[in-house]
C-alpha positions in Angstrom: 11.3 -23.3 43.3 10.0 -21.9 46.3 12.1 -22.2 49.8 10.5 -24.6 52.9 11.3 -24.4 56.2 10.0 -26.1 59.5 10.8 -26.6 63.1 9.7 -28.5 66.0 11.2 -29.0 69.4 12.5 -27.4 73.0 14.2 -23.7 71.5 12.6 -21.4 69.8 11.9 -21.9 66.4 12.9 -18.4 64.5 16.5 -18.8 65.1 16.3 -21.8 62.8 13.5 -20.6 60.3 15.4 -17.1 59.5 18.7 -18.8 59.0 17.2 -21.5 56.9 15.3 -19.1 55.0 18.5 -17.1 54.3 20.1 -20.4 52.9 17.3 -21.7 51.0 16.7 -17.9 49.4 18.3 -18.8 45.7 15.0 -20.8 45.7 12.6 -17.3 45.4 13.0 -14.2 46.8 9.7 -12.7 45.7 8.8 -12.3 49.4 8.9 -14.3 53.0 7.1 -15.2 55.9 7.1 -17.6 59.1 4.2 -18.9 61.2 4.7 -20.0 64.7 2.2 -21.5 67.2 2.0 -19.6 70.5 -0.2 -19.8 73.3 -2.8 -21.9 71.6 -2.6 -19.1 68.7 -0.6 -18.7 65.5 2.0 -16.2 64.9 2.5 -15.2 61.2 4.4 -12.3 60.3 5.5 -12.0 56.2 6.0 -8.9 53.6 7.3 -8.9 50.1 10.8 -8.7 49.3 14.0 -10.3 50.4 14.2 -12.2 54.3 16.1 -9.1 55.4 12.6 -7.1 55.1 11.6 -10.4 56.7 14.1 -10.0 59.7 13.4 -6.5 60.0 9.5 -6.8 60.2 10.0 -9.5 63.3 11.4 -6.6 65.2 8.0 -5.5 65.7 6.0 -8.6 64.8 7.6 -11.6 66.3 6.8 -15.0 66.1 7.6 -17.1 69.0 7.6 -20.4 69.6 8.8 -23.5 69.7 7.3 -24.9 66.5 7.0 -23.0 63.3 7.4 -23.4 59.6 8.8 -20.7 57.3 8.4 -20.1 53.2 10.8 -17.4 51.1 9.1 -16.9 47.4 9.3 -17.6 44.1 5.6 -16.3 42.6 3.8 -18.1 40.0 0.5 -17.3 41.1 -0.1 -13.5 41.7 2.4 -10.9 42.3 4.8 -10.2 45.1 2.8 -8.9 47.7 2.4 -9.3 51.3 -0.9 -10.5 50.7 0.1 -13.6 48.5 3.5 -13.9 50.8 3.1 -17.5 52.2 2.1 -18.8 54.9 -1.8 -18.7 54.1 -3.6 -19.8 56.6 -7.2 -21.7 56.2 -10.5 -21.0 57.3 -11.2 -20.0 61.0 -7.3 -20.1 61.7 -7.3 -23.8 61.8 -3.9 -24.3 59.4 -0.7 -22.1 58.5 0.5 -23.8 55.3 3.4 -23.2 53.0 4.0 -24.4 49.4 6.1 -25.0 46.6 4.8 -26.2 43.6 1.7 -25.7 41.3 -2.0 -26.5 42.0 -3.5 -26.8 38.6 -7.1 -27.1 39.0 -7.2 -24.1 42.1 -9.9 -22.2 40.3 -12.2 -24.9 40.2 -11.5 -26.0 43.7 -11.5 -21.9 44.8 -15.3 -22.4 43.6 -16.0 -25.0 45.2 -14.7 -23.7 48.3 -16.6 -20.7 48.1 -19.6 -22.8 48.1 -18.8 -24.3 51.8 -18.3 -20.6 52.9 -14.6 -21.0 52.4 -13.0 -18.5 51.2 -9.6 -16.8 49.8 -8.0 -13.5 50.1 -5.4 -13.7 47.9 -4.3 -14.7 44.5 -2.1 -17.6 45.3 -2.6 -21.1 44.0 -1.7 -22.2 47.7 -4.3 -20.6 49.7 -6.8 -22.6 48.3 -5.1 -26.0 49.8 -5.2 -23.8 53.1 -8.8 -23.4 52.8 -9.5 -27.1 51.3 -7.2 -28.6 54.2 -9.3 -26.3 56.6 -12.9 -27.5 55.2 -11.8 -31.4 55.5 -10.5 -30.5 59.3 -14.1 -28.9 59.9 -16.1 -31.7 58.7 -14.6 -33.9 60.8 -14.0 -31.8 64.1 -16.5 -33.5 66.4 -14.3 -36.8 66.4 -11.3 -34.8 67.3 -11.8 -35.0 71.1 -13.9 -37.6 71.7 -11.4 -40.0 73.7 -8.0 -39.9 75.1 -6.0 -41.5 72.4 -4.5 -44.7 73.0 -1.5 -44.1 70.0 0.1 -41.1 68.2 -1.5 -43.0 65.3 -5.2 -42.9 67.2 -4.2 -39.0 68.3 -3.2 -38.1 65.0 -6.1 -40.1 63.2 -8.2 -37.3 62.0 -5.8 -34.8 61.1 -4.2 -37.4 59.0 -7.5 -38.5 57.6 -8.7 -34.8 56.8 -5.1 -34.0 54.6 -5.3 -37.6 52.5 -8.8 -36.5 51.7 -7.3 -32.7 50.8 -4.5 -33.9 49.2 -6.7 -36.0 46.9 -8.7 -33.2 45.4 -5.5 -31.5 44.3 -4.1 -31.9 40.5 -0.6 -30.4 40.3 2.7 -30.7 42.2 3.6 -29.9 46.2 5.7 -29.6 49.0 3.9 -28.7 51.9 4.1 -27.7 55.4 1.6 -27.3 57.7 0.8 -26.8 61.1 -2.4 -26.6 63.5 -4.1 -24.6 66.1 -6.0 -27.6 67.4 -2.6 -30.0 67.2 0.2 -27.5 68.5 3.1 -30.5 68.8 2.9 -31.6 65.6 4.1 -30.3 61.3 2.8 -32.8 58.2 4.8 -32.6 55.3 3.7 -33.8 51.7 5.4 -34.2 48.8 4.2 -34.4 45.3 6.8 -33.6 42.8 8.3 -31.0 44.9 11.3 -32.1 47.1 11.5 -32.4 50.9 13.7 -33.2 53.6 13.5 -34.1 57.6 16.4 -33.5 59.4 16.9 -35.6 62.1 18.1 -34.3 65.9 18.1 -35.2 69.1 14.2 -34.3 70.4 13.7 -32.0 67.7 13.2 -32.0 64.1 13.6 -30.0 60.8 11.9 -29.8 57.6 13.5 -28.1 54.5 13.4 -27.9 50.8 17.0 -29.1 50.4 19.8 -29.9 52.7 21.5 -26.9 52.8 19.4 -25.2 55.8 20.2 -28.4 58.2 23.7 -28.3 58.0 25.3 -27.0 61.5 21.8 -28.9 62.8 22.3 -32.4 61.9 23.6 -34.2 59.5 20.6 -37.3 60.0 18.2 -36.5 57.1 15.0 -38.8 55.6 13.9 -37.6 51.8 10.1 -37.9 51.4 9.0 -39.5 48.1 6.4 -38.2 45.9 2.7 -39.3 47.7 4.2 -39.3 51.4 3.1 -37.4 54.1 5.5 -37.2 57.3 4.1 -36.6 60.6 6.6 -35.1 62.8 6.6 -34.5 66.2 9.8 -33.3 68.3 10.1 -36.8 69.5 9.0 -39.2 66.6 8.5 -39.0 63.0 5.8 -41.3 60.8 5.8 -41.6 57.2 2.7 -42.8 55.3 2.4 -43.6 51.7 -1.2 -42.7 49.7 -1.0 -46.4 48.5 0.6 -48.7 51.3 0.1 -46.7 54.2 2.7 -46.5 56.8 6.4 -47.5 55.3 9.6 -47.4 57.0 11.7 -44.3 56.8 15.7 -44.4 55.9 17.6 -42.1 57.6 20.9 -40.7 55.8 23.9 -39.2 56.1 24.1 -35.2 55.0 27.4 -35.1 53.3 27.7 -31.3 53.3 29.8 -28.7 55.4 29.1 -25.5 56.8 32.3 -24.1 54.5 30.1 -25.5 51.4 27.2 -23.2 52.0 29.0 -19.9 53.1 30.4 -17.7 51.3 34.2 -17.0 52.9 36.3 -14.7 51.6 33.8 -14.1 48.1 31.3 -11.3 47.6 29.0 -13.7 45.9 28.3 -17.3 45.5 28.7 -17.3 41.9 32.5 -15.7 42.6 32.6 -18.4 45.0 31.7 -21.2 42.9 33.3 -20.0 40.0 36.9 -19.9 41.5 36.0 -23.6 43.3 35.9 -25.4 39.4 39.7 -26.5 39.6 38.6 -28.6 42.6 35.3 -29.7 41.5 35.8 -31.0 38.3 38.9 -32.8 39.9 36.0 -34.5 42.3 34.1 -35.1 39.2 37.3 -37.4 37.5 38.3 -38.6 41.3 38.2 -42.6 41.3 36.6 -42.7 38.0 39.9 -42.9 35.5 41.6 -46.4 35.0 45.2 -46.0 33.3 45.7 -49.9 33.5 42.6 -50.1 30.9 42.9 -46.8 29.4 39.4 -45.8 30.4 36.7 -44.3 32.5 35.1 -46.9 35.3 31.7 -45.9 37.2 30.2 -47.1 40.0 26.5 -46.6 39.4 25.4 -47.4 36.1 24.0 -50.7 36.8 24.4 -51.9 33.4 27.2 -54.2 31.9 29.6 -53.1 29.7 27.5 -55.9 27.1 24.4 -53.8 27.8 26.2 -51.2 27.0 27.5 -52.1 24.2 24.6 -53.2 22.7 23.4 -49.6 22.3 22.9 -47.9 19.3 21.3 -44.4 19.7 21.4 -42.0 23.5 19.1 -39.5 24.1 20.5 -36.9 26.5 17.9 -34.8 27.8 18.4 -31.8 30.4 17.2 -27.9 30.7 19.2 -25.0 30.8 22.6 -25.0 30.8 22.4 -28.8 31.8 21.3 -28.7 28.1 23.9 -27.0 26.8 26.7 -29.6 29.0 24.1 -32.2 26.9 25.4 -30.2 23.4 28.8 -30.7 24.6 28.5 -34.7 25.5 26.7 -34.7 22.0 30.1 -33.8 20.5 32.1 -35.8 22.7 30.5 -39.3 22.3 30.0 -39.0 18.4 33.7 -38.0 18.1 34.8 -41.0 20.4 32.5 -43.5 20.4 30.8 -43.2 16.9 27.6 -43.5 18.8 24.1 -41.6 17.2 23.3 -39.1 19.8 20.3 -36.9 20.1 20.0 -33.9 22.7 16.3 -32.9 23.8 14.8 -30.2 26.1 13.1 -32.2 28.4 10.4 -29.5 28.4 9.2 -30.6 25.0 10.8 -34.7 25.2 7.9 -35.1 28.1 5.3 -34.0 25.6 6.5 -35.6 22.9 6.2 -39.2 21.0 9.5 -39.5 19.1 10.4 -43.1 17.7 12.8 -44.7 19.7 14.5 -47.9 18.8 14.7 -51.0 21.4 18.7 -49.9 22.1 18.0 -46.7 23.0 19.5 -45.2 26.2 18.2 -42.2 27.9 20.8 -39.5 29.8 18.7 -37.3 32.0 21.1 -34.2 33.2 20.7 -32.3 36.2 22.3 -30.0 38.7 19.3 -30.3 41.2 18.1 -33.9 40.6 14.5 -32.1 41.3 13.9 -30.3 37.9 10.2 -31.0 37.2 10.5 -30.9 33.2 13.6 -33.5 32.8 12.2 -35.9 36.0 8.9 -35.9 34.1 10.9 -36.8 30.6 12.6 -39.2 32.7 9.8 -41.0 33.6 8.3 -41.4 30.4 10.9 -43.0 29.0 11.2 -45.3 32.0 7.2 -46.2 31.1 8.3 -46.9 27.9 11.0 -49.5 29.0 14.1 -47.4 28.2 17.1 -47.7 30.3 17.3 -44.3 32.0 20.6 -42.9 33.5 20.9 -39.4 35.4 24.1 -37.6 36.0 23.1 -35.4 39.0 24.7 -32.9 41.9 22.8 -33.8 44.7 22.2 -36.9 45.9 19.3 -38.7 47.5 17.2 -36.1 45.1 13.8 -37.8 43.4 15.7 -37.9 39.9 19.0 -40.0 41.2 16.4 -42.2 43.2 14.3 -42.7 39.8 17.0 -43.7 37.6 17.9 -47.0 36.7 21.8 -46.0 37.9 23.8 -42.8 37.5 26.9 -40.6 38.3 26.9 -37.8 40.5 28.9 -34.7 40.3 30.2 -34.3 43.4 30.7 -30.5 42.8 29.0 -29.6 46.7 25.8 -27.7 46.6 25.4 -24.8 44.2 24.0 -21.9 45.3 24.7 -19.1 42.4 21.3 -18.9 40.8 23.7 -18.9 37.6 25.3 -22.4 37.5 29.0 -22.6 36.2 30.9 -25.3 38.2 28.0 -28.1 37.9 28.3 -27.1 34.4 32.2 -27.6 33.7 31.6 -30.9 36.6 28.7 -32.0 33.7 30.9 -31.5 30.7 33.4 -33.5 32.8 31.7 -36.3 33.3 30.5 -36.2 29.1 34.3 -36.8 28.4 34.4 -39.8 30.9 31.4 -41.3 29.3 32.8 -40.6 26.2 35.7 -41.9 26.9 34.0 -45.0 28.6 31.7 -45.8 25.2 34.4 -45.2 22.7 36.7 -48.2 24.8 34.0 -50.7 25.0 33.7 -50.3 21.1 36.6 -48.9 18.9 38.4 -46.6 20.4 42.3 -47.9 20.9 44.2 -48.2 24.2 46.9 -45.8 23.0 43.7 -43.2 22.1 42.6 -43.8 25.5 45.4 -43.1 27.5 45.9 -40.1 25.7 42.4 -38.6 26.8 43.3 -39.4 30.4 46.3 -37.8 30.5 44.5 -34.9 28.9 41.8 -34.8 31.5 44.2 -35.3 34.4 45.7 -31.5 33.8 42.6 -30.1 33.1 42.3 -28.7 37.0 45.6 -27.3 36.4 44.5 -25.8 33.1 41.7 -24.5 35.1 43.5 -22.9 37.8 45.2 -20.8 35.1 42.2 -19.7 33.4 41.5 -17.9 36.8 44.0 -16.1 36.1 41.8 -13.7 33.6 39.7 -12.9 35.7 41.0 -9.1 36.0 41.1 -9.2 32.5 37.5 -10.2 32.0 37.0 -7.5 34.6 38.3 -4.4 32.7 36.9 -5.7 29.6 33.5 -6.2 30.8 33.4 -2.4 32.4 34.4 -1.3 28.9 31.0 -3.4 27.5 28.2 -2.8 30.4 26.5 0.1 28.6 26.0 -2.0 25.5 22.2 -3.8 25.5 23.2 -6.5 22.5 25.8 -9.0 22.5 26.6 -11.8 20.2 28.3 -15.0 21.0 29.6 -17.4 18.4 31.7 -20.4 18.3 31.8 -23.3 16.0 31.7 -27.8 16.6 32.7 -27.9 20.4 32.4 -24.1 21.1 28.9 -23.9 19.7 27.8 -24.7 23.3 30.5 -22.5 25.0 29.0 -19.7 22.7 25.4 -21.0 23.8 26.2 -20.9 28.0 28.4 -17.8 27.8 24.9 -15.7 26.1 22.7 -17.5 29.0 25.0 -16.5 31.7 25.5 -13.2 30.4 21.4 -13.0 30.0 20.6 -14.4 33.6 22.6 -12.1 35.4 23.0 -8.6 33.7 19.5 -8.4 31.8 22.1 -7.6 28.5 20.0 -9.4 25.8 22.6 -11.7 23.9 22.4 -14.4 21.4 24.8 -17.6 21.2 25.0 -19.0 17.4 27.4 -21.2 15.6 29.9 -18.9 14.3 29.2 -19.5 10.1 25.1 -18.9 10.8 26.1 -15.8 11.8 25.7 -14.4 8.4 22.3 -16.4 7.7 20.7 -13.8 9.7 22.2 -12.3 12.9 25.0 -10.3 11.0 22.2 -7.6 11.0 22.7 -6.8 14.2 25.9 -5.9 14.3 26.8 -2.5 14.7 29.4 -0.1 16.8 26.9 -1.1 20.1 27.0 -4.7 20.0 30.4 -6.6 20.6 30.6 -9.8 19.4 32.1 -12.9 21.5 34.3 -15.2 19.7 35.6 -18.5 21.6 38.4 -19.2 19.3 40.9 -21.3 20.1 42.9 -23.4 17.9 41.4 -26.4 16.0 40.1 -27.6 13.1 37.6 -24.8 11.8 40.1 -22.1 13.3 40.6 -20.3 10.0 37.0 -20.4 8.9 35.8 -18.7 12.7 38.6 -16.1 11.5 36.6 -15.5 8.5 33.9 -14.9 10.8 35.4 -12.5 13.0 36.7 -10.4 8.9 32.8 -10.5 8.5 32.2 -8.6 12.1 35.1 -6.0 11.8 34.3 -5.3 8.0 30.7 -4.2 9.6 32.5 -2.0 12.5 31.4 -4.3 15.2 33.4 -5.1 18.3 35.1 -8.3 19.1 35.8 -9.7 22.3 37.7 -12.9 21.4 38.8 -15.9 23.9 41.9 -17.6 22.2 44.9 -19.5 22.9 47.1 -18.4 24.8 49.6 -18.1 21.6 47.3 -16.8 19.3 48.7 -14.4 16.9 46.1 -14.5 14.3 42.9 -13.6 16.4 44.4 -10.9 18.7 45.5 -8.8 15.4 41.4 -8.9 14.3 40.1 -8.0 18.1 39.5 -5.5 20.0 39.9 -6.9 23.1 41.6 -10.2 24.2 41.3 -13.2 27.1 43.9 -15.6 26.9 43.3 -19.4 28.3 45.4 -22.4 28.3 45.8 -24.7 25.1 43.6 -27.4 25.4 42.6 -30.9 23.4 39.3 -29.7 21.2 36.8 -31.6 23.8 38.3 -29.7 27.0 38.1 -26.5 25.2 34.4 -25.9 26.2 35.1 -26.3 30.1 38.2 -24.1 29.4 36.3 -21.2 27.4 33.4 -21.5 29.5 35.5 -20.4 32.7 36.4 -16.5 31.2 32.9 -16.3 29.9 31.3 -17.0 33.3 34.0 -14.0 34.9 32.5 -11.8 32.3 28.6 -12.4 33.1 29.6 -11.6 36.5 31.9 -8.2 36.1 29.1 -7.3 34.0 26.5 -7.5 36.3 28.5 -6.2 39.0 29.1 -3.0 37.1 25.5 -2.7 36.1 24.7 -3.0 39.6 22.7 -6.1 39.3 22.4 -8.8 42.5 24.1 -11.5 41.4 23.1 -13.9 43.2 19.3 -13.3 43.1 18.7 -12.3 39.7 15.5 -11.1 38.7 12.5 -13.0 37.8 14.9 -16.6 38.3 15.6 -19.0 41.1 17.5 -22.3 41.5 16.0 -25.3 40.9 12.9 -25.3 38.8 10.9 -27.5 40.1 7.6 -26.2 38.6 6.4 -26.1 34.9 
């Protein structure tokens, strides 16, 4: 989850580095650093905390030059400290490396070192690739400058040799960056279950973690694949495989702007993002609704509609609140296409053996397209011959390349630690499968058309749940004191009750619990008391009178209720204490519509408890470690 940065060519690197560092810092913000190569020598300045401490520690230890690679933090091996801050560098200065990912068996290989006379300083898992990149350079150094080299492959020869060899002791995932005092025109990137990009310019080059810190640079980019090393120069970049050795490089468009990844006229990115969910889960529908045949049409599932058919169970796997959207589309396609489906943390789906028939069909749901536990469940059920399917954000990331086909968001890159418009894009694109399944078997034309023009308004709808967002203010300023909340909702709002807790955990530190509203009273009613409002997403439906039940139980114990109704209610507002009103929607929009005030009240919250929202504690976007 950690942030990558590199840069190679005529103008100083910094500029680039600090500003990708700052983009690329809802990855980890534990601590920062940058190392540059100088006269012959490197330059590494880096301290613990945010880039600004980063920015600010330059002013009197800078880093010039013209090639340099940068790292902001996400710790999983020892603390935040300037000591553990990456870059590490290996042995007698030899390599500046940075790192995201996890080296599992860095103990044993720490020991080893220590036996060559290498050894580390800090506690990091990634020094001891510094160290084991350094040893492999050392053994080889006396055939490092024994000819003028006839080819960058003949001047590059040993360096290359010395990582594959490195690389091949490690057990665990990377992204690495690295560069050399004894090769000052060149960075090697690696990638092993960690993502990386190149960005592509005119005599210069970029490396990052994501996309995000090359846009206003170029918009050329090449994605490494897992076992690739990329050896970039200013002028030229090679790309060679563990297995097949050197393989052509595709170079692709980046199909991001710089309004995408600043903030405007918002104080955070969630704000941002939040407010941006009328146009992004229009993008999510755009192209993909077909009145004539009263149903959903996708580009990128590369099966037939008879493979399809012949389907009998779907597994939708996801983390997070991609597994919460998962809940959702679990509703959605047994209600329209009568189809079994099961929903699965990928966390414990990759460790798992379940049974699986033949006609099984695997969904795996991601904002990032890089999270290590679902590409992992992924890929298992790919090795077991299941048709796997991802709906994603970003594309060209490992999972959308893995999957047998797919259908991405299109929400723009997410920034806000905290997802919410991937999330409502996600439960968009649930209704338009299920609305594609329950055409190719039973459901009727009339049935279909109905659920388009249902999902056609929905940005409209969404637009006016904005509206609440002073509401939602005031009401969470009234709450922010209290430590407990409860969350409960029942069939389609059980996952709305579910996200709205997680939200409210991630970025406030307010401990809260999301249950289905009638399991309330199997055990959570204990809680209640005069310091713990309960949330109620309650909008009209089916099981409407029973959730009022619900709410008698609460008020009969001289808890608080916060409930989210219809914007008629008349029942629900006479039971609560406080109020947000949203649009009447169909029972399968209603969790993209409640979801909406519940993500404005995570956020007031945390702004009046003075947390950052953006860069909660102890989180970061895009786990892409285990």
């Amino acid at each position: 989850m950690c942030g990558i940065v590199g840069y190679i060519g005529p103008y100083q690197a910094i500029d680039f580095l600090i500003e990708g560092l700052r983009r690329l810092e809802y990855r980890g913000y534990d601590s920062s650093g940058v190392a540059t190569i100088h006269d012959g020598e490197f330059a590494v300045t880096k301290t613990a905390g945010r880039v600004d401490g980063l920015v600010e520690k330059l002013k009197t230890h800078p880093a010039p030059g013209s090639i340099g690679i940068g790292h902001t933090r996400w710790a999983t091996h020892g603390p935040a400290t300037d000591l553990n801050a990456h870059p590490h560098i290996g042995g007698d200065n030899v390599v500046a490396l940075v790192h995201n990912g996890v080296i599992e068996n860095f103990r044993e290989l720490k020991e080893q070192l220590a036996e060559r006379g290498y050894y580390c300083k800090s506690a990091t898992d990634t020094e001891v690739v510094a160290q084991l990149v350094a040893a492999e350079l050392d053994s080889r150094r006396p055939n490092t400058k024994t000819a003028v080299p006839a080819s960058v492959a003949d001047q590059y020869g040993p360096l290359i040799e010395a990582i594959q060899a490195a690389l091949a002791q490690l057990r665990g995932t990377y992204g690495l960056a690295m560069v050399f005092r004894d090769w000052p025109d060149v960075i090697v990137a690696a990638r092993l279950g960690s993502p990386l990009v190149i960005g592509v310019g005119d005599d210069e080059h970029f490396i990052a973690s994501d996309g995000s810190p090359l846009v206003g640079h170029t918009d050329r980019i090449v994605y490494l694949a897992d076992h690739e090393i990329a050896v970039v120069t200013a002028h030229s970049i090679r790309v060679i495989h563990r297995d097949e050795g050197d393989v052509r490089h595709n170079v692709k468009h980046l199909d991001i702007d710089t309004s995408q990844v600043e903030l405007g006229e918002f104080a955070h990115y969630m704000l941002k993002e939040i407010f941006e969910q009328p146009e992004t889960v229009q993008a999510a529908m755009r192209g993909r609704l077909n009145r004539d045949e009263a149903t959903a049409v996708f580009g990128g599932l590369n099966l037939t509609p008879q493979q399809l058919r012949s389907i009998d169970r779907i597994v939708l796997t996801a983390c997070g609140t991609s597994w919460h959207s998962a809940l959702v589309g679990e509703y959605m396609i047994e209600a329209f296409a009568r189809i079994p489906v099961e929903v699965e943390y990928a966390s414990e789906l990759r460790y798992r053996n379940p049974p699986m028939s033949n006609n099984t069909l695997l969904f795996a749901i991601t904002q990032s397209g890089e999270t290590i536990d679902t590409l992992a469940a992924m890929r298992e059920m790919k090795r077991k011959g299941h048709p796997t399917l991802a709906i994603c954000n970003v594309v060209g990331s490992t999972i959308a390349r893995e999957a047998d086909g797919g259908i991405y968001l299109h929400a723009g890159p997410e920034i806000g630690v905290a997802s919410t418009k991937a999330y409502t894009s996600q439960c968009v694109v649930m209704a338009l499968l299920a609305l594609y399944f329950g055409r190719i078997r039973h459901l009727s034309f009339e049935a279909g058309l109905r659920i388009i023009d249902e999902l056609t308004v929905l940005p409209r709808q969404i637009e006016e749940t904005l509206d609440t967002n002073d509401e939602t203010r005031r009401i969470a300023a009234k709450y922010a004191s209290c430590n407990n909340f409860l969350y409960l909702g029942r069939q389609f709002n059980f996952p709305t009750a579910l996200e709205g807790a997680l939200k409210l955990k991630e970025i406030s530190y307010i401990h809260a619990e999301g249950y289905p509203a009638a399991e309330m009273k199997h055990g959570p009613i204990a809680l209640v008391d005069e310091n713990t409002p309960s949330v109620f997403i309650v909008p009209q439906g089916g099981v409407y009178s029973k959730v009022i039940s619900n709410m008698e139980e609460i008020k009969a114990r001289g808890g608080p209720v916060i409930a989210v109704v219809d914007k008629d209610d008349s029942q629900a507002v006479e039971l609560a204490d406080d109020v947000i009103r949203v649009p009447a929607v169909p029972e399968f929009l209603q969790p993209i519509v409640t979801a909406i005030p519940l993500q404005l009240l995570a956020y007031h919250a945390a702004i009046a408890r003075g947390c950052d929202v953006d860069k909660p504690r102890n989180l970061a976007k895009s786990v892409t470690v285990e």
